[in-house]
C-alpha positions as MATLAB code, in Angstrom:
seq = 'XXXXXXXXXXXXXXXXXXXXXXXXXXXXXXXXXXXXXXXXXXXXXXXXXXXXXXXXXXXXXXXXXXXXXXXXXXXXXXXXXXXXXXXXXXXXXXXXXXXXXXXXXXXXXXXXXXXXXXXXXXXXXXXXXXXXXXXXXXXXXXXXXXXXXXXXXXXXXXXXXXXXXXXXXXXXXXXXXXXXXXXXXXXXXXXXXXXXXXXXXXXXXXXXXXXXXXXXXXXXXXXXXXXXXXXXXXXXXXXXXXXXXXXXXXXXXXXXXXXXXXXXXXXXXXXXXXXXXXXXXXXXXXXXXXXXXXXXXXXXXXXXXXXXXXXXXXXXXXX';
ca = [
       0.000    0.000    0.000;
       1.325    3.328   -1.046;
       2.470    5.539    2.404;
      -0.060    7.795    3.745;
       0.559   11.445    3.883;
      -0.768   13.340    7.085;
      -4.815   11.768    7.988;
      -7.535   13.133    9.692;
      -9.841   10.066   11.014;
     -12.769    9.852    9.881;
     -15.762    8.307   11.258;
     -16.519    4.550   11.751;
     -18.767    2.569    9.088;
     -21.486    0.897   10.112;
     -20.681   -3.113    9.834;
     -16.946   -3.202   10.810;
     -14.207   -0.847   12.695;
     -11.435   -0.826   10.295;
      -8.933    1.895   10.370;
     -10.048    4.107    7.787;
      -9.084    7.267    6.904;
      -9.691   10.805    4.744;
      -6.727   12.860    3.296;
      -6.515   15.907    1.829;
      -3.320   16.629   -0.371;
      -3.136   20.475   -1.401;
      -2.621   21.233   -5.393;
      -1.340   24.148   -6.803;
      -4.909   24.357   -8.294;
      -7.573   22.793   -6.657;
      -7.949   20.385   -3.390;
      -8.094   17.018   -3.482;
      -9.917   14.528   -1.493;
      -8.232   11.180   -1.312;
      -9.921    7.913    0.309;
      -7.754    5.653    2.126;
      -8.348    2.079    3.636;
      -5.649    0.451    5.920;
      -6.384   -2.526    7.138;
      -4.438   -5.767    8.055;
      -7.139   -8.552    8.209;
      -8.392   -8.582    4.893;
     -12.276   -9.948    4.722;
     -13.049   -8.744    1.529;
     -11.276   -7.369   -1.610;
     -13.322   -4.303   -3.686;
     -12.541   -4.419   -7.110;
     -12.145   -1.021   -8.322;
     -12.245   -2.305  -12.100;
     -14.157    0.524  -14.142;
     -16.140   -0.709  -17.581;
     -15.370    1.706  -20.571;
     -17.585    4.741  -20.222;
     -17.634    7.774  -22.455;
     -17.167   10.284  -20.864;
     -18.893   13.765  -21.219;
     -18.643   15.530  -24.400;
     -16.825   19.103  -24.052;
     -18.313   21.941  -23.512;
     -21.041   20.462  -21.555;
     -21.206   21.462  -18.167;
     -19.616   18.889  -16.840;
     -16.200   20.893  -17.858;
     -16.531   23.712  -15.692;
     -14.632   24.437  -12.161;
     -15.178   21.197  -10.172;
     -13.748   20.356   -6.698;
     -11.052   17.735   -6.120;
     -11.604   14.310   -7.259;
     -12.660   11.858   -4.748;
     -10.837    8.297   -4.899;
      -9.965    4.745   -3.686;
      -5.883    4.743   -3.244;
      -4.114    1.859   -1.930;
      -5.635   -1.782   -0.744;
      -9.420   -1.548   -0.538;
      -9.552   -4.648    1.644;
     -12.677   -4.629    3.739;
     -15.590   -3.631    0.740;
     -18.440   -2.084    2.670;
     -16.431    0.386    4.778;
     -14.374    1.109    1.792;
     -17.642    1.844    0.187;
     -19.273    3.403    3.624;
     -16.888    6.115    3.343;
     -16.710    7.228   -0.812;
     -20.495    7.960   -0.780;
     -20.080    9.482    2.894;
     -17.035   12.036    0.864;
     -19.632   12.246   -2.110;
     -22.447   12.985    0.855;
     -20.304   15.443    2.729;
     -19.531   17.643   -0.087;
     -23.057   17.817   -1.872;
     -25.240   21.547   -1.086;
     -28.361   20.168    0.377;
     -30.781   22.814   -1.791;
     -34.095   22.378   -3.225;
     -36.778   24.507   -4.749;
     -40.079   24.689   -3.030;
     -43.431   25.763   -3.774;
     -44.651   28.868   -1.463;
     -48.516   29.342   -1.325;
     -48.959   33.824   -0.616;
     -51.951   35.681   -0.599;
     -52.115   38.935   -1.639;
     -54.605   41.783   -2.101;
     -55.570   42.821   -5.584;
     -58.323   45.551   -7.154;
     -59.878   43.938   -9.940;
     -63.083   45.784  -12.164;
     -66.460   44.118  -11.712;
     -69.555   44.706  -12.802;
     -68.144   47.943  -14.005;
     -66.847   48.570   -9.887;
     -63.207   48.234   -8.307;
     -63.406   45.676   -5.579;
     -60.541   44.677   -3.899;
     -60.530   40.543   -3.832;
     -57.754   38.451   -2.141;
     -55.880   36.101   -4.336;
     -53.517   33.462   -4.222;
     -50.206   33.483   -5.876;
     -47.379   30.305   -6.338;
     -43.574   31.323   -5.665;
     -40.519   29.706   -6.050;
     -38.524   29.706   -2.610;
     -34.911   28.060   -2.307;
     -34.985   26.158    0.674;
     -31.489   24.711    2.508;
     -32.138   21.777    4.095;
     -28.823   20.135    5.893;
     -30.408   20.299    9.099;
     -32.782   17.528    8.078;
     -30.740   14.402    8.412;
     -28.360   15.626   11.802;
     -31.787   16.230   13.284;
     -32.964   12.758   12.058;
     -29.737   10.771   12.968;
     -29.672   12.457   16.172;
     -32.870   11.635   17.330;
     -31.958    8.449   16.994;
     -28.830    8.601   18.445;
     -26.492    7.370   15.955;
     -23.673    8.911   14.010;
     -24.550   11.091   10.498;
     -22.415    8.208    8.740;
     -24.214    5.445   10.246;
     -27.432    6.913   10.027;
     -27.153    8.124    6.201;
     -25.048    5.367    4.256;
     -25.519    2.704    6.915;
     -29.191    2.900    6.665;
     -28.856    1.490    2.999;
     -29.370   -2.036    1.680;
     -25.499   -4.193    1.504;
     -26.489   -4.816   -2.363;
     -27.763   -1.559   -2.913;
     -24.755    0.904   -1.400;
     -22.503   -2.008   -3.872;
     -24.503   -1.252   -6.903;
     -24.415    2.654   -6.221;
     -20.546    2.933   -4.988;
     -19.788    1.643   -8.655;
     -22.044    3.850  -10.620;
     -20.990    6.815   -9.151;
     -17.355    5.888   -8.951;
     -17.925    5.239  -12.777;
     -19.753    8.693  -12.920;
     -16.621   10.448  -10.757;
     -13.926    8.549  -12.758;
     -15.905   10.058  -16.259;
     -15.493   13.819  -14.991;
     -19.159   14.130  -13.659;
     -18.279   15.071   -9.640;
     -21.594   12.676   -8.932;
     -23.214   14.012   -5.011;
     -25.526   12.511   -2.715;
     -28.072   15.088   -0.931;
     -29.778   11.882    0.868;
     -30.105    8.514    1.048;
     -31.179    6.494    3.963;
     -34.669    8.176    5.602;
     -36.608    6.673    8.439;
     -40.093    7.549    8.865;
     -39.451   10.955   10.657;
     -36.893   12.108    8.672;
     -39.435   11.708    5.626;
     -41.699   13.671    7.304;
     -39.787   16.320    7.104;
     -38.960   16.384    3.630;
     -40.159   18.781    1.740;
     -42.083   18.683   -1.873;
     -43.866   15.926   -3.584;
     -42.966   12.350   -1.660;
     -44.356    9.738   -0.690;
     -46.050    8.688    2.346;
     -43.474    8.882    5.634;
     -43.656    5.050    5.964;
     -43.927    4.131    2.311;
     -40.699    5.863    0.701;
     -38.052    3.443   -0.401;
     -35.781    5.619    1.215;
     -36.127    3.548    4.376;
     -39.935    3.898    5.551;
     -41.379    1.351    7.825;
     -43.705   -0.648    5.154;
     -40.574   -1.033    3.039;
     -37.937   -2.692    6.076;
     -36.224    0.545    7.582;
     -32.740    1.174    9.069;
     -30.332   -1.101    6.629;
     -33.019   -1.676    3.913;
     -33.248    1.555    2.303;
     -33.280    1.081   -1.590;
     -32.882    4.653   -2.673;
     -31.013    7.487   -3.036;
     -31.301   11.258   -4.149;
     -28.061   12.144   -6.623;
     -27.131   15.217   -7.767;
     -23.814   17.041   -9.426;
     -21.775   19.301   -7.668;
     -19.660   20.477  -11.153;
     -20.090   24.145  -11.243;
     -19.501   27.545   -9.144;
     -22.990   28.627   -8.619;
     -26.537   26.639   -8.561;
     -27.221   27.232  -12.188;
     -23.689   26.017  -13.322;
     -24.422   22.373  -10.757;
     -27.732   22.298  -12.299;
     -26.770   21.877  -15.563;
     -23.908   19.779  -14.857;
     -26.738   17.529  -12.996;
     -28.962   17.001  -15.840;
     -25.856   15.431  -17.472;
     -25.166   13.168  -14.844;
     -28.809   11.935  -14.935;
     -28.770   11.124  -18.353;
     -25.122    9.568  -18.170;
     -26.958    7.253  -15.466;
     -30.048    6.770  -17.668;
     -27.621    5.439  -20.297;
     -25.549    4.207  -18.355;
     -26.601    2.869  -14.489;
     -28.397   -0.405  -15.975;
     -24.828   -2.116  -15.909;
     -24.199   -1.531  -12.693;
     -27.870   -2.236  -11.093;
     -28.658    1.462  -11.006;
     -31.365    3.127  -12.716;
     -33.738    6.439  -11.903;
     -37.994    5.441  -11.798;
     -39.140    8.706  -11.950;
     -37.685   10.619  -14.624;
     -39.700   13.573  -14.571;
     -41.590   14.571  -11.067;
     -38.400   12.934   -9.515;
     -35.490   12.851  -11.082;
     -32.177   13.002   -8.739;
     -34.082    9.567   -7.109;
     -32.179    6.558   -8.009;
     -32.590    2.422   -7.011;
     -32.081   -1.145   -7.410;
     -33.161   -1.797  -11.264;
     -34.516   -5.304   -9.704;
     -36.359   -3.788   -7.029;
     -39.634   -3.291   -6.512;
     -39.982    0.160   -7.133;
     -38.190    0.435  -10.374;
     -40.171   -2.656  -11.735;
     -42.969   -0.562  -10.846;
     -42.238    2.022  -12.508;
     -39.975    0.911  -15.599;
     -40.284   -2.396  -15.607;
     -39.806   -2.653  -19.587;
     -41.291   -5.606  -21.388;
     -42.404   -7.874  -18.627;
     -44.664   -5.218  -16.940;
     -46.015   -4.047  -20.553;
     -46.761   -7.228  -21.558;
     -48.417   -8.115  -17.678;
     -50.291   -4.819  -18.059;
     -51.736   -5.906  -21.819;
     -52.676   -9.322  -20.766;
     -54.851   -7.616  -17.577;
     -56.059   -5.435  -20.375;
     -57.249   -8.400  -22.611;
     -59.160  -10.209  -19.611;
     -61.028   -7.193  -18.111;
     -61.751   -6.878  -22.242;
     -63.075  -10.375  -22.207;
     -64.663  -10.191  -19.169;
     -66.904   -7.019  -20.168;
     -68.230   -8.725  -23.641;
     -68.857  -12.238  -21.595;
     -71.031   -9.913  -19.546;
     -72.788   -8.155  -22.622;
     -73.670  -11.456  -24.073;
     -75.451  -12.731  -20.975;
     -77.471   -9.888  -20.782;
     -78.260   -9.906  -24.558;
     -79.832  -13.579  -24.107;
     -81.736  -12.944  -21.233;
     -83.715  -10.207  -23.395;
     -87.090  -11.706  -24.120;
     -87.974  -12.959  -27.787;
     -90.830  -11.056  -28.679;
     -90.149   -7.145  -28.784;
     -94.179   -6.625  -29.673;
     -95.390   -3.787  -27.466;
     -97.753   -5.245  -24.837;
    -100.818   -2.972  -26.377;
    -100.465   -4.816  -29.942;
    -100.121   -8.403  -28.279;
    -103.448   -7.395  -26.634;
    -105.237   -6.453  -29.855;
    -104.099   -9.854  -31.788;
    -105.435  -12.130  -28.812;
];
């Protein structure tokens, strides 16, 4: 393993206490975040093997000022704390902003009837809304550690599946971010704009298995200087992982009312969602019974009718 220039520890993963630490190596030009695993009782080897990926065209955004790159150097021995702690880097240096919806009402003089009457209306805006203090409130109401509450919180096969697309996404220039990933009920109560129900989300709600069975995450890029730059830089990460994530497991259902959410593309809510040819052909054949089922129905009724359709006043007059 390559020496170790001057650490700062960083916090323990969830499943194992290895000795793992962060370093931060100062360029002339930009910093750089390094990820380093020591550990002498190997249980586990990560293989760090990337598949060929094109990376971002230039000019996109994805080529503007970035911060440092964050990596896997030396022996990644133990493979969930190695993972544990490159999304907790990709975690810890993501903004946590959002746009909400504001409902205001205001006062307005509008003509009717040929009159000025002053009428109260409501008016939609736009309000950015910071919300970091979500998940230290969360995890410490709980009483666990931000690391153990955010990335722990995640399915094994899940946090596997993500570590490699977005090391994929970091090695092809795209400075991938996670703004949240594992919620319990509570901390999904407090999230803001259209969700689902607290104990419902696949973040981690109760109905779906909670703490270490969350099968979802919220992704984001944080290429850019200002929000508009990251923005645009994150609509190129989503549709590197739309073309992209299905070789590592990853894939987003919701790709308009919800698209930073990524999961499992053989779990439940995915094959929901974007199940591809299975579900469409599941969904015509429930089509083609409730079909058959309505024109069985018709032709019952149809042969109950009676046989003569004589009015009863004319079947009177020929007795």
């Amino acid at each position: 393993m390559p020496p170790v220039v001057p650490t700062v520890q960083g916090p323990t993963a969830s499943t194992a206490n290895p000795e793992v630490a962060v370093a931060a190596t100062a360029a002339p030009d930009k910093q750089q975040t390094i990820v380093v695993a020591a550990l002498s009782d190997p249980a586990e080897i990560l293989s760090l093997e990337i598949p060929t990926i094109p990376a971002p065209t230039a000019g996109t955004a994805a080529a503007a000022t970035t911060p440092g790159r964050v990596e896997l150097v030396g022996e990644c021995q133990v493979a969930e704390a190695c993972i544990d702690q490159f999304l907790w880097a990709l975690y810890q240096r993501t903004p946590k902003e959002d746009t909400t919806k504001e409902r205001e009402l205001r006062k307005v003089t509008i003509k009717r009837k040929g009159k000025l009457v002053t009428v109260t209306r409501s008016f939609t805006k736009l309000v950015d809304n910071d919300f970091t203090w979500k998940d230290p409130k969360a995890a410490e109401r709980v009483g666990m550690p931000m690391m153990d509450y955010v990335i722990g919180g995640m399915d094994r096969s899940f946090k596997t599946k993500l570590f490699h697309t977005l090391y994929a996404a970091e090695a092809a220039g795209l400075k991938p971010g996670i703004t949240s990933a594992f919620r319990d009920d509570y901390r999904q109560s407090i999230a803001s704009g259209l969700k689902a129900a607290a104990n419902r989300s696949f973040h981690g709600g109760s109905l779906r298995g909670g703490y270490g069975r969350g099968l979802a995450a919220d992704i984001v890029s944080v290429n850019g200087v200002n929000r508009a730059q990251r923005w645009a830089s994150t609509e190129t990460l989503w549709k590197w992982v739309d073309a992209n994530g299905k070789q590592f497991g990853i894939g987003r259902p919701y790709l308009a009312f919800d698209p930073p959410h990524v999961g499992p593309i053989d779990g439940p809510e995915y094959a929901s969602r974007r199940g591809g040819t299975k579900v469409a052909a599941a969904n015509v054949k429930k089509r083609q019974k409730i079909v058959q089922a309505k024109s069985g129905t018709a032709k019952r009724q149809v042969a109950a009718k009676p046989p003569s359709s004589k009015p009863a006043s004319r079947l009177a007059a020929a007795r």
